[in-house]
C-alpha positions as CSV (number, residue, x, y, z in Angstrom):
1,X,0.0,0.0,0.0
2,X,1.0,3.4,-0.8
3,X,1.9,6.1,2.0
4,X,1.6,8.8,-0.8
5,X,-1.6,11.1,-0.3
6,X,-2.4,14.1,-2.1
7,X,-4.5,17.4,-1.3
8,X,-5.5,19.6,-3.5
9,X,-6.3,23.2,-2.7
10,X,-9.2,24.6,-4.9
11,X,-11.7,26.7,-2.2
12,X,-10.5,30.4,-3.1
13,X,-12.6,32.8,-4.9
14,X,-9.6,34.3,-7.1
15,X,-10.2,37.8,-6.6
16,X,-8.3,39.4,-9.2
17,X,-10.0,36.9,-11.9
18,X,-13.1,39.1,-11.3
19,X,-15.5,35.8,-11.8
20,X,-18.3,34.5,-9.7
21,X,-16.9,31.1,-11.5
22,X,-14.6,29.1,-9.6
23,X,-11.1,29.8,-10.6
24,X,-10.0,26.8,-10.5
25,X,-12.9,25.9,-13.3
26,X,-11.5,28.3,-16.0
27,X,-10.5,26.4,-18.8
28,X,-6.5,26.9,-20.2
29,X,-6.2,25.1,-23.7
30,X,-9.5,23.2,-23.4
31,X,-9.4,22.0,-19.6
32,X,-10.2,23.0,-16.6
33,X,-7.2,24.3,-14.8
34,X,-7.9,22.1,-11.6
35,X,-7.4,19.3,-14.0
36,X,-3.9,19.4,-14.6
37,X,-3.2,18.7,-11.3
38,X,-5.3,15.9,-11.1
39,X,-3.2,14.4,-14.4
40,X,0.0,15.4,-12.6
41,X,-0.2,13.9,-9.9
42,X,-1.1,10.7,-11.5
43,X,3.1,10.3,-12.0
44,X,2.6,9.3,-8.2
45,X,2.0,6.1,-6.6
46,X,-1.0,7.6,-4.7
47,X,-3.1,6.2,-1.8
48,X,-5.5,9.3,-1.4
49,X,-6.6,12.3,-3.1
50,X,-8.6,15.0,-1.0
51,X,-9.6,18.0,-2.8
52,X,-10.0,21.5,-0.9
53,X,-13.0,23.0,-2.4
54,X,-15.2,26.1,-0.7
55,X,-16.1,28.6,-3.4
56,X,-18.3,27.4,-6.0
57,X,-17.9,24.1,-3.8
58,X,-20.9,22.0,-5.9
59,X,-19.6,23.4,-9.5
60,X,-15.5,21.9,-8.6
61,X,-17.2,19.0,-7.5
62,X,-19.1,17.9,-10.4
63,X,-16.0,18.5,-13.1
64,X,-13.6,16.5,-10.4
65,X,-15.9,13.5,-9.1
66,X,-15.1,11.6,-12.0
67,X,-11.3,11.3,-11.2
68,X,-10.8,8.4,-9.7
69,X,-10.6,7.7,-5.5
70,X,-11.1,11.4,-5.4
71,X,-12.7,12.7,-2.3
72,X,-13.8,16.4,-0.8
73,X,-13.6,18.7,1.9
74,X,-15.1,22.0,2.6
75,X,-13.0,25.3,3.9
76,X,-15.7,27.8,4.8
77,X,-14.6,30.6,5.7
78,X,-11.9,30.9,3.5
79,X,-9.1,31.8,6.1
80,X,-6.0,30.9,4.3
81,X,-3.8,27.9,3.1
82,X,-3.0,26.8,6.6
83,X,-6.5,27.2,7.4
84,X,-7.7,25.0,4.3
85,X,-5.2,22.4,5.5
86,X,-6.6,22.2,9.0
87,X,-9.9,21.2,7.2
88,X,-8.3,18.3,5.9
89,X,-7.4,16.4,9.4
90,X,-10.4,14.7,9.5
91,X,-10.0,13.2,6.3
92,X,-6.1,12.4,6.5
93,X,-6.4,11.4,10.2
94,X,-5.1,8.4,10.9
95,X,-2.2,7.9,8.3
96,X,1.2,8.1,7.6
97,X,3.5,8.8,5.3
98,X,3.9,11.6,3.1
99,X,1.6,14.4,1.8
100,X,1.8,16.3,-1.6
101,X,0.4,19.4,-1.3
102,X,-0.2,21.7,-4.2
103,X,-2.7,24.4,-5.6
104,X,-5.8,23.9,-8.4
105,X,-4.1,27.1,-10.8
106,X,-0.8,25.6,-11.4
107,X,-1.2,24.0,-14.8
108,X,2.3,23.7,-15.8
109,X,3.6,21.7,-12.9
110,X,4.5,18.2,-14.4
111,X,4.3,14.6,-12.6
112,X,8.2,14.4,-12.9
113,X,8.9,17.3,-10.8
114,X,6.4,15.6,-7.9
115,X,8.1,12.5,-8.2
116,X,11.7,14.3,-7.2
117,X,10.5,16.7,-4.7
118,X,9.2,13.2,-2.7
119,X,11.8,11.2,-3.5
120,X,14.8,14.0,-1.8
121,X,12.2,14.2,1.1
122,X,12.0,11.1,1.7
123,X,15.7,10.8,1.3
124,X,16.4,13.5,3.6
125,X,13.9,12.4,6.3
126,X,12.4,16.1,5.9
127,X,9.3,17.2,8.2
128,X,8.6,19.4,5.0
129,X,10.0,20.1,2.1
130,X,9.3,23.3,0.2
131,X,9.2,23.4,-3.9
132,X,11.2,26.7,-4.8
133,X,11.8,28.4,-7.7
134,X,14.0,31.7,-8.7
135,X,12.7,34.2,-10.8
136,X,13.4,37.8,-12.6
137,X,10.0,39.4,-11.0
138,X,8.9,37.8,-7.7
139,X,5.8,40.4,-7.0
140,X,3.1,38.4,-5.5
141,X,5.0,35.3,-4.4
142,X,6.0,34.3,-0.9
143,X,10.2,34.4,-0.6
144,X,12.4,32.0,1.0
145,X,14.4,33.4,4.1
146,X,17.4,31.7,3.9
147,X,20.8,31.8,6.6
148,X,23.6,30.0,5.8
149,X,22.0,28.0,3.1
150,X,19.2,26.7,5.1
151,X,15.7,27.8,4.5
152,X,14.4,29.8,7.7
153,X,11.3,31.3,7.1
154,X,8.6,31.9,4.5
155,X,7.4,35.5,3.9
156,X,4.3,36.6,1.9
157,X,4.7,39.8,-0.2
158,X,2.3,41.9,1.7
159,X,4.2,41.1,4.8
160,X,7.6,41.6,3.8
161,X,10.3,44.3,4.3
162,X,11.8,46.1,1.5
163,X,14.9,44.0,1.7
164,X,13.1,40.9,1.6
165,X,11.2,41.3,-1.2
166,X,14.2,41.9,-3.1
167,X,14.9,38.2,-2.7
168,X,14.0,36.1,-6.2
169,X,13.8,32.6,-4.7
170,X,10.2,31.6,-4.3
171,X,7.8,29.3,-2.7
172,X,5.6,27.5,-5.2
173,X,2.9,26.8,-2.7
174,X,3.7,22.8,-3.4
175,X,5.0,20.9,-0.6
176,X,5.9,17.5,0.5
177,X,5.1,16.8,4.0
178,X,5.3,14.0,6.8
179,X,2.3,13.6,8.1
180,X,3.2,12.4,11.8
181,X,3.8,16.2,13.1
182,X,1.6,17.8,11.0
183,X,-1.4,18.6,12.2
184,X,-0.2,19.1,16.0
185,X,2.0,21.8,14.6
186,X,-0.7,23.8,12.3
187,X,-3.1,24.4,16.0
188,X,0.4,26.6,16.2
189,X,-0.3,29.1,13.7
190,X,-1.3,32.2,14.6
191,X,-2.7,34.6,12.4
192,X,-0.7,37.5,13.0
193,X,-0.4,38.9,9.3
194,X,-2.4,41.6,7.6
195,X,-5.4,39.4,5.7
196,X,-5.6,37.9,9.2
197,X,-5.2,34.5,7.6
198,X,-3.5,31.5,8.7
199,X,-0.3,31.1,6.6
200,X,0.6,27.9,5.6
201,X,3.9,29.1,5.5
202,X,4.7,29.5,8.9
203,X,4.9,25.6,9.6
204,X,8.9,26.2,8.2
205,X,9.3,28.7,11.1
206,X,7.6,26.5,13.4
207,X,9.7,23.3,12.4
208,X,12.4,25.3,12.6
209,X,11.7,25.9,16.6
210,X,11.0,22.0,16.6
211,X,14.4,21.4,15.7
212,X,13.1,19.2,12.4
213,X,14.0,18.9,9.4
214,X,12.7,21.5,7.0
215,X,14.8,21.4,3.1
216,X,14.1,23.0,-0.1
217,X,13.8,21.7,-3.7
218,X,14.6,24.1,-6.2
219,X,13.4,23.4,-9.6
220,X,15.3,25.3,-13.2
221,X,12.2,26.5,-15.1
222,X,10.1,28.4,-13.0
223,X,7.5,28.7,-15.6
224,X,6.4,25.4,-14.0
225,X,4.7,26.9,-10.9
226,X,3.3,29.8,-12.0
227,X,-0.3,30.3,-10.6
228,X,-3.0,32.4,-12.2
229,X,-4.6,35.0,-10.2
230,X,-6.1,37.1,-13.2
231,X,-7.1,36.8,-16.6
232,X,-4.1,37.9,-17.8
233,X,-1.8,35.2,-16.1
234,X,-4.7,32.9,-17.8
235,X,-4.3,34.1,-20.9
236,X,-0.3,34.0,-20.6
237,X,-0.2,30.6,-19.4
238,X,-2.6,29.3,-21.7
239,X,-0.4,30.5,-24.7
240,X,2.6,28.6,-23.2
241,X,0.3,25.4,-23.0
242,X,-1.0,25.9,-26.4
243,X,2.7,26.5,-27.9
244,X,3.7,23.4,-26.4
245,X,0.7,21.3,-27.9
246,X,1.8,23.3,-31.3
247,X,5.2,22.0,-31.1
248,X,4.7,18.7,-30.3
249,X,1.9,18.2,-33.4
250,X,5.0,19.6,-35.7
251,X,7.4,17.1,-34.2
252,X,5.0,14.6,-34.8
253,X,4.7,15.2,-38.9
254,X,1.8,18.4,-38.7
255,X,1.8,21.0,-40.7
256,X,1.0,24.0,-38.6
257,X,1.7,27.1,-41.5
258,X,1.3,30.0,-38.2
259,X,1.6,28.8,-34.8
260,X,1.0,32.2,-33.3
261,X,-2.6,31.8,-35.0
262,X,-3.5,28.5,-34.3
263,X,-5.4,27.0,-31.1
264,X,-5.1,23.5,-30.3
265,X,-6.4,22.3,-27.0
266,X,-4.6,19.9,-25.0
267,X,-6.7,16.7,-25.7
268,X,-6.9,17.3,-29.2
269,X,-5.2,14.8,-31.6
270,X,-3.8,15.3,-35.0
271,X,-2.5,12.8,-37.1
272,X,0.5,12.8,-39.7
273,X,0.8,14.9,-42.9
274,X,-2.2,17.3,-42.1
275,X,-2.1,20.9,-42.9
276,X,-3.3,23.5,-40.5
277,X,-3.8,26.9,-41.7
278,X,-3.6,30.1,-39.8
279,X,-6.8,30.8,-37.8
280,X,-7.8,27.3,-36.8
281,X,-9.1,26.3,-33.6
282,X,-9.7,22.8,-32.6
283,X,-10.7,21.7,-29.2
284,X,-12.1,19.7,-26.6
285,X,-11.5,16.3,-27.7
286,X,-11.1,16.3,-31.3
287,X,-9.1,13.9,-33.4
288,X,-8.2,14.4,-36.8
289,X,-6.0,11.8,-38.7
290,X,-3.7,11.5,-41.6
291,X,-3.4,13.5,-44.5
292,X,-6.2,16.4,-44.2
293,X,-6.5,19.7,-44.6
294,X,-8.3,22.6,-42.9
295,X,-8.3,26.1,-43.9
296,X,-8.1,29.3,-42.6
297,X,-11.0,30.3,-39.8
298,X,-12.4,26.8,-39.4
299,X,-13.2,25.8,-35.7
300,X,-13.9,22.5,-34.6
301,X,-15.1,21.2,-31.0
302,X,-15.4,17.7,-30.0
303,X,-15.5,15.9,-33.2
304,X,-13.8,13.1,-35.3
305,X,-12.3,13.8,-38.5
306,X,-11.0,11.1,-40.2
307,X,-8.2,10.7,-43.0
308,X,-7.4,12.8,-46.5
309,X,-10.7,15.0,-45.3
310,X,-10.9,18.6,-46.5
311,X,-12.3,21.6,-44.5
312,X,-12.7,24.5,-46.6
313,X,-12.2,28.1,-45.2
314,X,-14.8,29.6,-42.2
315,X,-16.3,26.1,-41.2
316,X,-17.5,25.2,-37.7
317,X,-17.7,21.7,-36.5
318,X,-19.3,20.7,-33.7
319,X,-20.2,17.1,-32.0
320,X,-19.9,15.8,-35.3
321,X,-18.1,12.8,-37.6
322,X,-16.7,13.2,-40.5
323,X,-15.5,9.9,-42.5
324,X,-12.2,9.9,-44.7
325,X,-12.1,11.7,-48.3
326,X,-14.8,14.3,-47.5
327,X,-15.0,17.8,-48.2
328,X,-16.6,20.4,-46.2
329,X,-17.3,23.7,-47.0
330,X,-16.4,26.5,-47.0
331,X,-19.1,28.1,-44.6
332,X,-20.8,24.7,-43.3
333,X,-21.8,24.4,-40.5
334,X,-21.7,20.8,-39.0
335,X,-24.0,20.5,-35.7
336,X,-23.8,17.7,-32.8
337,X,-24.4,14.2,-34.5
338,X,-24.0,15.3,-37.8
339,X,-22.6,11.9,-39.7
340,X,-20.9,12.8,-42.9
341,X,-20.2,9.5,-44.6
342,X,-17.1,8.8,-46.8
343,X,-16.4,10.8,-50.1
344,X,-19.3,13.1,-49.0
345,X,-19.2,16.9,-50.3
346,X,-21.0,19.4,-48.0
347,X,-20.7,22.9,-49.7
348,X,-20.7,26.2,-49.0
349,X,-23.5,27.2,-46.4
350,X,-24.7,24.3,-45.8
351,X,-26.2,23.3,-42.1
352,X,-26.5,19.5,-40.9
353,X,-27.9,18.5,-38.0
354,X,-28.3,15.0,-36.6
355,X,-28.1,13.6,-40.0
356,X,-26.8,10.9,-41.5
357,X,-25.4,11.9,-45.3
358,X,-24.3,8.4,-47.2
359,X,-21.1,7.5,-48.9
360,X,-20.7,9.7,-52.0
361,X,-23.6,12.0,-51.6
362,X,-23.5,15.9,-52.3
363,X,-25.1,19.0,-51.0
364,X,-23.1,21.8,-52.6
365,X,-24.7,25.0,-51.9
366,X,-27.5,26.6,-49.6
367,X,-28.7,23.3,-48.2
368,X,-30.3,22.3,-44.5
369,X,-30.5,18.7,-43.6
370,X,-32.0,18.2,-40.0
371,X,-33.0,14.9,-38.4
372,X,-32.3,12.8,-41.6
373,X,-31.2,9.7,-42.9
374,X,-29.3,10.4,-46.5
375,X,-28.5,7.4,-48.8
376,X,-25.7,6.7,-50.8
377,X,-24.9,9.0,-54.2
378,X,-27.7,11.3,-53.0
379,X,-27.5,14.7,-55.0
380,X,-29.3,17.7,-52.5
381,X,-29.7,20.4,-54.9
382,X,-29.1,24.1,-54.0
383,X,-32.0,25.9,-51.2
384,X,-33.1,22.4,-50.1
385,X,-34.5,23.0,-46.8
386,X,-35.6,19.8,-44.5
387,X,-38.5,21.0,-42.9
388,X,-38.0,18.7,-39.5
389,X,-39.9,20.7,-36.8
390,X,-43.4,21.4,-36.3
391,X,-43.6,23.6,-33.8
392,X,-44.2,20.8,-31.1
393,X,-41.8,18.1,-32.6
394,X,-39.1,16.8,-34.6
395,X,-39.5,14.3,-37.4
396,X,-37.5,12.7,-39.7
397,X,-36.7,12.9,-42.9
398,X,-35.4,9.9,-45.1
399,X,-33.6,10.4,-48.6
400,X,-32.7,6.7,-50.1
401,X,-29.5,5.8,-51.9
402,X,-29.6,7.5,-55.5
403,X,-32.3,9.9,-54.9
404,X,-32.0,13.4,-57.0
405,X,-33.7,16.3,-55.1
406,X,-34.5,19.5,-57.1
407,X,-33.1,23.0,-56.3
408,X,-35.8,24.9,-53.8
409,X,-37.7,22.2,-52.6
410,X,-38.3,21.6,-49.1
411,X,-38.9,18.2,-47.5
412,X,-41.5,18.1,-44.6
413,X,-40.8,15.8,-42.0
414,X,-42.0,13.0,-41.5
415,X,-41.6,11.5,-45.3
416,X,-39.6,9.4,-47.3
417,X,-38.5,9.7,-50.7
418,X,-37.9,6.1,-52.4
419,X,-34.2,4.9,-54.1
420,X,-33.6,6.6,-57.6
421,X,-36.5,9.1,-57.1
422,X,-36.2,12.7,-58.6
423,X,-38.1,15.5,-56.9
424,X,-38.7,18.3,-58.9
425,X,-37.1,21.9,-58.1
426,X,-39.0,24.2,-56.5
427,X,-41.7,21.0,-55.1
428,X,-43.0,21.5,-51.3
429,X,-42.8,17.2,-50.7
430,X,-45.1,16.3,-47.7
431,X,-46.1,12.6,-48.7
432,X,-43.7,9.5,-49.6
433,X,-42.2,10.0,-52.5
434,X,-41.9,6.2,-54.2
435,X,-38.8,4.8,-55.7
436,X,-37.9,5.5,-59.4
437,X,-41.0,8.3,-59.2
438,X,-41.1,11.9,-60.2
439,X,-42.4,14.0,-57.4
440,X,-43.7,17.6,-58.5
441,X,-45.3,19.7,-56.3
442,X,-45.5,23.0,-57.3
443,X,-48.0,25.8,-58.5
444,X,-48.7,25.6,-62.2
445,X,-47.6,27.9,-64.6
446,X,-49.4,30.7,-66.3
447,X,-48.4,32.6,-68.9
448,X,-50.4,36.2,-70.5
449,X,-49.6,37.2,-73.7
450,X,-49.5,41.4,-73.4
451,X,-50.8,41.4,-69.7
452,X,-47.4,43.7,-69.4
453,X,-48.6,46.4,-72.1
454,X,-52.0,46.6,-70.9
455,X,-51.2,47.0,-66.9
456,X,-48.8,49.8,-68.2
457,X,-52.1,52.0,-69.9
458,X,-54.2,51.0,-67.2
């Protein structure tokens, strides 16, 4: 068994973000930030997981339920990190070992750098061991007091002096810590400070008085800790996510033509050979494999795009599957369960909603297919309109394989037209249309000799 547990502190507010959404919830590249922390510390060999949660405490709890062995604690009031830790005894009473703490907004921290900060504490016996990092611009972060090489104190920013926060080594807010002393040593932090909060930090001074061990792992890249406490440190961290994404699709055989215009979430796969042209934005979980390309302004959530597949300029894609050698666009739009079969040619401005459209089958201009099953080598001739909603309900619409539908005509739902059946352009269809029959369904025309002559002297 494991004596690795894990807490999670995700109960601020985040005032600076200025949102009544949790912070912890806002998305970077696709996920919510909370998230990578959960993946991170999946590097571990980990007995427990305890999540912090107070603010928006029912909203962090739905997203992170799912996560495996993953249990909850609330910290209300909101009275600091020491105070969010003292919420936690219950639920880590009783065990040993050591505890990985780290924040929800950190979502650069990787699984490597937990594994060595509790392997040297463990090595070194450590009480606690603090994560540090040095940086150019420490505003905002707590420093590390150091004499002769030994760490002696944490101070926040809003309680140091001026020579103090000239120091550039700085906490993380990640620590490894036994467990054994823990909690009898947090009942001695006072909360002596301006937010009157209890600091977490103060267990190194108070270790320190102990006489136990208290060390310090400094990590190289500092950009690996960085929290987000605004929308700008959101925005800045999720282009360093999204570059990385970038630059592994490249090294991987992707054409990305402009990185700096390109958005690729995190879970998004792309296979080898595609092309990605400036101003696309894929995300959530969308895969797209070998061999396709798609244009400039196309966006595409949560949908599978298969190989040598074509999405023309200014295209969105959402919930929806599109089979290998199709061609999209430009200016579809492909809604949630919209099943574009092989060879298929949607065209420009063109709208398919929980439709199937068979192998080989073409709707090349001006087209709406709702709630419909398309055959094979169906032609959907321009301003077809699939009238699927009554005002009450949806119906469907079925098209069968070699079926020719007329320019202008709309389709009311619920109907069928039969294999190899034309419909004429401009027909209103609302009964079954047999197979191998002509449907027309339009007003007659009329033509007057002169009537243009005469209405001009009347």
């Amino acid at each position: 068994m494991s004596d690795t547990h894990v807490l999670i502190l995700a109960a601020g507010m985040g005032t600076r973000m200025k949102s009544a959404f949790p912070k912890v919830l806002h998305r970077v590249a696709g996920r919510p930030m909370i998230e990578y922390a959960l993946r991170a510390i999946s590097a571990l060999n980990v007995a427990s997981t305890t999540v912090v949660v107070g603010h928006g405490a029912e909203r962090v709890q739905a997203v992170v339920r799912g996560w495996p062995g993953v249990r909850f604690v609330i910290q209300e009031p909101q009275l600091g990190t020491g105070h969010a830790l003292m919420q936690a005894e219950s639920a880590l009473s009783g065990l040993n070992g050591t505890l990985v703490l780290l924040a929800g907004d950190v979502p650069l921290i990787r699984g490597a750098t937990l594994q060595n900060l509790v392997a040297f504490h463990r090595d070194a016996d450590a009480a606690a061991t603090v994560l540090t990092a040095t940086v150019p611009r420490p505003f905002g972060y707590g420093r590390i007091v150091r004499s002769r090489g030994q760490i002696m104190r944490i101070v926040e920013e809003r309680d140091a002096t001026p020579a103090q926060r000239n120091i550039r080594e700085i906490n993380s807010g990640i620590y490894a810590l036994k467990l054994t002393p823990l909690f009898d040593a947090l009942r001695q932090i006072a909360t002596e400070n301006v937010p009157d909060e209890y600091y977490l930090t103060d267990l190194v001074s108070i270790y320190r008085r102990r006489k136990l061990v208290v060390e310090t792992v400094s990590i190289e890249k500092a950009e690996e800790v960085r929290g987000i406490n605004s929308r700008t440190e959101l925005a800045e961290v999720g282009a360093v996510v999204r570059q990385k994404k970038n630059e592994e699709l490249m090294a991987a055989g992707v054409t990305i033509e402009d990185p700096a215009t390109t958005y690729v979430d995190a879970d998004v796969t792309v296979g080898a050979d595609t092309v990605l042209h400036p101003g696309v934005t894929l995300e959530g979980r969308t895969a797209v494999g070998t061999a396709c390309e798609i244009h400039s302004g196309v966006r595409i959530v949560d949908s599978t795009i298969e190989n040598d597949v074509t999405i023309n300029n200014h295209c969105v894609i959402t919930g929806a599957h599109v089979a290998t050698g199709a061609r999209v666009g430009p200016f579809a739009h492909l809604r949630p369960d919209a099943d574009i079969r092989r060879k298929v040619k949607i065209g420009n401005f063109v709208e398919v909603k929980n439709a199937v459209v068979g192998s080989g089958s073409k709707a090349n201009h001006l087209a709406y297919l709702g709630d419909a099953t398309v055959g094979e080598d169906v032609n959907i001739g321009a301003g077809t309109i699939i009238c699927n909603y009554d005002g009450a309900a949806k119906h469907q619409t079925v098209i069968e394989d070699g079926a020719f539908i007329g320019s202008d005509s709309q389709l009311i739902a619920p109907v069928t037209v039969g294999k190899g059946a034309y419909v004429a352009s401009g027909s209103s269809i609302t009964d079954d249309v047999p197979p191998g029959s002509l449907a027309v369904a339009r007003g007659r025309q009329i033509i007057k000799e002169g009537w243009v002559e005469r209405k001009r002297r009347s």
